[in-house]
Structure formats: structure tokens, C-alpha cells
One Martini backbone bead per residue (centre of mass of N, CA, C, O) as a GRO file, in nm:
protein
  171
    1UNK     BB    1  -0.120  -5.371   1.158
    2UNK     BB    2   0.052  -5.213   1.317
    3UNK     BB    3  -0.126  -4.963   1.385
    4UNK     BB    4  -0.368  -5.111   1.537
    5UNK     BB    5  -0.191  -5.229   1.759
    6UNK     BB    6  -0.096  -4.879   1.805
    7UNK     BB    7  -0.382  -4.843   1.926
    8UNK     BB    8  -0.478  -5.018   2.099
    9UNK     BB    9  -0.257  -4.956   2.330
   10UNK     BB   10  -0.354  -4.658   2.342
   11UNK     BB   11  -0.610  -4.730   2.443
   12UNK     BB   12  -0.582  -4.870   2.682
   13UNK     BB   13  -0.394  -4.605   2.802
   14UNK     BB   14  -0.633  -4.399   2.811
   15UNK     BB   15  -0.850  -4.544   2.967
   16UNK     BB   16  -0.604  -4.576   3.234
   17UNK     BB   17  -0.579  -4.277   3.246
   18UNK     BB   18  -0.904  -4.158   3.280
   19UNK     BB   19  -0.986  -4.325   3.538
   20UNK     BB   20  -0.709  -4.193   3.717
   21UNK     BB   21  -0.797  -3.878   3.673
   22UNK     BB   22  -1.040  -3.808   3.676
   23UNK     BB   23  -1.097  -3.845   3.996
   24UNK     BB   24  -0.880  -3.644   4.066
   25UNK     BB   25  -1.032  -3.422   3.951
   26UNK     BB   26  -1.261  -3.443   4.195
   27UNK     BB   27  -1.036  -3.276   4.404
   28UNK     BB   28  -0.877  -3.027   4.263
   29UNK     BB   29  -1.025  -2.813   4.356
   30UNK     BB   30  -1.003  -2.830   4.689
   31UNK     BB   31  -0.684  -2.879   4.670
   32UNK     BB   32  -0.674  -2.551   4.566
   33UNK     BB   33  -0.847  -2.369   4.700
   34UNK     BB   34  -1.067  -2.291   4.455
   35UNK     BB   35  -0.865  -2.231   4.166
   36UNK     BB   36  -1.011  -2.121   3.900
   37UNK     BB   37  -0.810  -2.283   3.692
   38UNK     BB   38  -0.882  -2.551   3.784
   39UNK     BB   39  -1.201  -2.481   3.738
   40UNK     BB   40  -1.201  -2.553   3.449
   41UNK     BB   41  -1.125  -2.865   3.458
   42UNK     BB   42  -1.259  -2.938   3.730
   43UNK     BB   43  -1.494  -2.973   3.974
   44UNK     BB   44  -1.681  -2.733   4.158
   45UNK     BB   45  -1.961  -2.950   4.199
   46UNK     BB   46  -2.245  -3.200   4.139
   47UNK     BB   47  -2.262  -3.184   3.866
   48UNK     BB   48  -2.290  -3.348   3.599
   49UNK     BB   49  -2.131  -3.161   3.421
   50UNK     BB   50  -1.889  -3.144   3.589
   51UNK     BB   51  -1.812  -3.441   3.589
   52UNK     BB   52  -1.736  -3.430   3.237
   53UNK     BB   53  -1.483  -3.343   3.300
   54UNK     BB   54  -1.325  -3.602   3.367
   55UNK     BB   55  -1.326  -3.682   3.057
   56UNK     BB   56  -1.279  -3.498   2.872
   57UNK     BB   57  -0.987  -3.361   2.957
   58UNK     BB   58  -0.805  -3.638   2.972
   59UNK     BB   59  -0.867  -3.713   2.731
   60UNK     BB   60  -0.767  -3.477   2.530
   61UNK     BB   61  -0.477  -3.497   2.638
   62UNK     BB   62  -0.435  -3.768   2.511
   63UNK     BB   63  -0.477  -3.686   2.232
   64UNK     BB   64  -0.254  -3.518   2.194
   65UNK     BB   65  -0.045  -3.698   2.231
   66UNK     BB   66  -0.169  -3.934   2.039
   67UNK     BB   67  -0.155  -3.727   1.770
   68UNK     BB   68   0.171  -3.741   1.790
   69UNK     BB   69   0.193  -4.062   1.719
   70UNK     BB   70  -0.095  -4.131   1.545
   71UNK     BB   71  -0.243  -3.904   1.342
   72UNK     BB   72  -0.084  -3.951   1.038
   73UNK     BB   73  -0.235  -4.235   1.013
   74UNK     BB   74  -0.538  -4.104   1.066
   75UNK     BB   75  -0.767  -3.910   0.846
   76UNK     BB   76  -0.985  -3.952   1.139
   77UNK     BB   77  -0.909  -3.882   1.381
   78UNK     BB   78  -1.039  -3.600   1.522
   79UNK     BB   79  -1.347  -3.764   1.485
   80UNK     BB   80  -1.320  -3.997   1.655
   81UNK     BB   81  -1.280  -3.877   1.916
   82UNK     BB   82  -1.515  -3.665   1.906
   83UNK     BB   83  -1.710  -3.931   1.907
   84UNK     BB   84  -1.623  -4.058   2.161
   85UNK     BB   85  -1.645  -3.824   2.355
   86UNK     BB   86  -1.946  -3.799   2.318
   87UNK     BB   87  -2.055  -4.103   2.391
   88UNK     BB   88  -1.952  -4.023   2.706
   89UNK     BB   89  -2.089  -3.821   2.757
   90UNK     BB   90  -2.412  -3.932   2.722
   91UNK     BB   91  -2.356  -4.171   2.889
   92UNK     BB   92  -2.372  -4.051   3.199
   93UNK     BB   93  -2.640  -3.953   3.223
   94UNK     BB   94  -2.828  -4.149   3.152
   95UNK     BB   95  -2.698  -4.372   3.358
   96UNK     BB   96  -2.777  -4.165   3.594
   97UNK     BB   97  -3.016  -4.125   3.549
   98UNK     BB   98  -3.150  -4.425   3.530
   99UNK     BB   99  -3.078  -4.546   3.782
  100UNK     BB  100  -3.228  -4.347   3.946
  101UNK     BB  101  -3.503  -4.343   3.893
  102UNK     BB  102  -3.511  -4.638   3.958
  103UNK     BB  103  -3.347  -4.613   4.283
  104UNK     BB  104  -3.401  -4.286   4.380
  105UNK     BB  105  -3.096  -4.296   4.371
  106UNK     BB  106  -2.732  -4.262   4.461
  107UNK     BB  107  -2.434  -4.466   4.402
  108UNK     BB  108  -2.102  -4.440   4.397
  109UNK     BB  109  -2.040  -4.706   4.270
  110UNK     BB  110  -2.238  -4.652   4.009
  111UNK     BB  111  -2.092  -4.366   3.964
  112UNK     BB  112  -1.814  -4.549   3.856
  113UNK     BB  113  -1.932  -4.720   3.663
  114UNK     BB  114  -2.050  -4.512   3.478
  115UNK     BB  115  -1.754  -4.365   3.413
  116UNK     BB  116  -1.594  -4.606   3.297
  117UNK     BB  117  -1.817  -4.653   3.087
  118UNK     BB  118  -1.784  -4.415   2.936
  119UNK     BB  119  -1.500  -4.451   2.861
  120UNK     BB  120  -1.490  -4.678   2.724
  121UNK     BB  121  -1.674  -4.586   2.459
  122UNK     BB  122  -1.543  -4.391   2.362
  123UNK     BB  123  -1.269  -4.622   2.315
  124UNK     BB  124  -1.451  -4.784   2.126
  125UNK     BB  125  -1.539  -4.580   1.878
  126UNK     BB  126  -1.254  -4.439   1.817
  127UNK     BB  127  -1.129  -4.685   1.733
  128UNK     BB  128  -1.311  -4.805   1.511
  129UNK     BB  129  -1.324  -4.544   1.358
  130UNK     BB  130  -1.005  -4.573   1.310
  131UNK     BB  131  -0.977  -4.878   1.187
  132UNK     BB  132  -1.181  -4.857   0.951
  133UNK     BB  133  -1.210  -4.515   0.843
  134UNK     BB  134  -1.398  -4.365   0.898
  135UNK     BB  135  -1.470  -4.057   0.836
  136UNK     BB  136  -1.269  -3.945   0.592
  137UNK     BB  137  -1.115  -3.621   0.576
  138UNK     BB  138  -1.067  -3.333   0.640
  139UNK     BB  139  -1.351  -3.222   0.688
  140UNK     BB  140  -1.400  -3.402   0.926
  141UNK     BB  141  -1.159  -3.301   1.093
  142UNK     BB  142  -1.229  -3.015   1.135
  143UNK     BB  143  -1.543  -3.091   1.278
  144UNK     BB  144  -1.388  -3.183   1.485
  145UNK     BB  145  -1.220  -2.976   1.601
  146UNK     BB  146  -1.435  -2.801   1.651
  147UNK     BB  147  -1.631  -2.985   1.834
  148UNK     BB  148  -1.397  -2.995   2.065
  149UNK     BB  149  -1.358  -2.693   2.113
  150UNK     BB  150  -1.636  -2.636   2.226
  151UNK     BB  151  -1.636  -2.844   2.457
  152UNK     BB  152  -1.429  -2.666   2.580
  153UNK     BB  153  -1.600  -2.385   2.591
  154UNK     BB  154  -1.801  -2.507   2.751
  155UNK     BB  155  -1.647  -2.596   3.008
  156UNK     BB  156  -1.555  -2.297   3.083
  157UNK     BB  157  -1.797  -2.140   3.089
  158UNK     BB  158  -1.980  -2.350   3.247
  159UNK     BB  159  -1.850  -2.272   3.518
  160UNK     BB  160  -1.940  -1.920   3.554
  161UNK     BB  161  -2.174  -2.032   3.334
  162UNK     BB  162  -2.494  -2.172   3.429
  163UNK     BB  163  -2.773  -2.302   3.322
  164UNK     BB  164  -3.089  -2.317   3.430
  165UNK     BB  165  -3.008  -2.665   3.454
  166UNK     BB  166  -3.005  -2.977   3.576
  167UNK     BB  167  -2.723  -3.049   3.469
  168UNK     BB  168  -2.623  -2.763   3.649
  169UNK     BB  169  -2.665  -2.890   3.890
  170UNK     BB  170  -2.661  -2.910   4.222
  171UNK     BB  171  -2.677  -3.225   4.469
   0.00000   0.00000   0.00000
């Protein structure tokens, strides 16, 4: 129960921590004057691809975080976050995709409406998936662990190695 208790209270702190770098690293590539290392992580152009650094990175780095304080706690820790950051990363297209469709058009608050609920869902998935205890046991860890990886060398490289793909497309 006490688990639980400290894990809610951490997703809660993930998703408000999310919603506020996330946003701050849409401006962090040009406030660094274009600096290379920032453009690691920062998005550099208005592709969908690139805003996806905006969740990615922030929840990564707090689960680093979060996995020193409760990672020994859940033999499931490191595939649900994978699951939960995955299933972020495909919520901001589909509803950015799917409203602009609808609308024709863009506009700033449905982009951040997107975003937040990417985010939101993201820690609603790592949440459920490691309450409930699924997909428990060193092999989904490593899986998770991989996927993470994979996910980060992707958004690295494509970063100034993007395929001519409309999600890796400037707006």
C-alpha cells in the first residue's frame, strides 16, 4: 500500500514536471543560441518528430530519477515506463494528426491540449502497468531497457539525420 501511496504521488510529480520542461525545451534550442548538444534533446525545426523530444526527454530523465527511489520497489519498473512513454509518443500524432484533419489547420492551444494529454496518458499506462504488476520480471526489463535506448539513439540521430517522412517534416 505504501508503495502505491509513493508511486501515485510520484506520477503525479513526473506529469507536472512533463508539462513544464517539456514547453521550455521548445524554446531551449533557440535560446542557446542553435547549439548542437542542446539540439540533442530540444526540438530544432516544427516537426511533429522534433516536439516529441519535448515528452521523451523530460519523463526519461525523470524516470532516472524515479527509478532510484522506486525502481527496486517494481521488477516491472523500466517496461512500463517504456510502455507509458510509447504510448505518449503515439497519442501527440494521432490527436495532432487527427484534429489538424479535421480542421484544417493548427492552432496553438489543441498543440498544447495534445501535448499535455500525451503526457497524462503516458503516466496513466507506467501508473496502471506497475500497480497491477504486469509484465513483471528481468526479461520485459531488459525489453524496456532496450526500447528506451533505441528511442533515445532515434531521436538523437534523427535529429540531424531526419528521413524525408512527413512527421520529420518542418511545419
Amino acid at each position: 500500500m505504501k508503495e502505491t501511496k509513493q508511486l501515485k504521488c510520484y506520477t503525479i510529480i513526473s506529469t507536472i514536471f512533463t508539462v513544464i520542461l517539456g514547453p521550455l525545451l521548445h524554446f531551449a534550442y533557440e535560446w542557446s543560441g542553435k547549439n548542437d548538444f542542446v539540439a540533442l534533446f530540444s526540438p530544432v525545426n516544427e516537426s511533429t518528430w522534433e516536439h516529441l523530444k519535448m515528452l521523451f526527454f523530460p519523463m526519461f530523465l525523470f524516470s532516472l530519477f524515479e527509478f532510484i527511489k522506486l525502481g527496486t520497489l517494481y521488477n516491472n519498473y523500466i517496461i512500463s515506463k517504456a510502455l507509458g512513454i510509447i504510448a505518449g509518443l503515439i497519442t501527440i500524432p494521432i490527436l495532432f494528426y487527427g484534429y489538424t484533419k479535421i480542421l484544417g489547420t493548427n492552432y496553438l492551444i489543441l498543440d498544447i491540449i495534445t501535448f499535455i494529454l500525451g503526457v497524462i496518458i503516458s503516466n496513466i499506462i507506467s501508473y496502471v502497468l506497475m500497480s497491477h504488476g504486469y509484465l513483471s520480471g528481468k526479461y520485459y526489463q531488459l525489453l524496456g531497457g532496450i526500447v528506451l535506448i533505441l528511442l533515445a539513439i532515434s531521436f538523437l540521430w534523427f535529429t540531424f539525420y531526419p528521413p524525408n517522412l512527413a512527421i520529420f517534416t518542418s511545419s
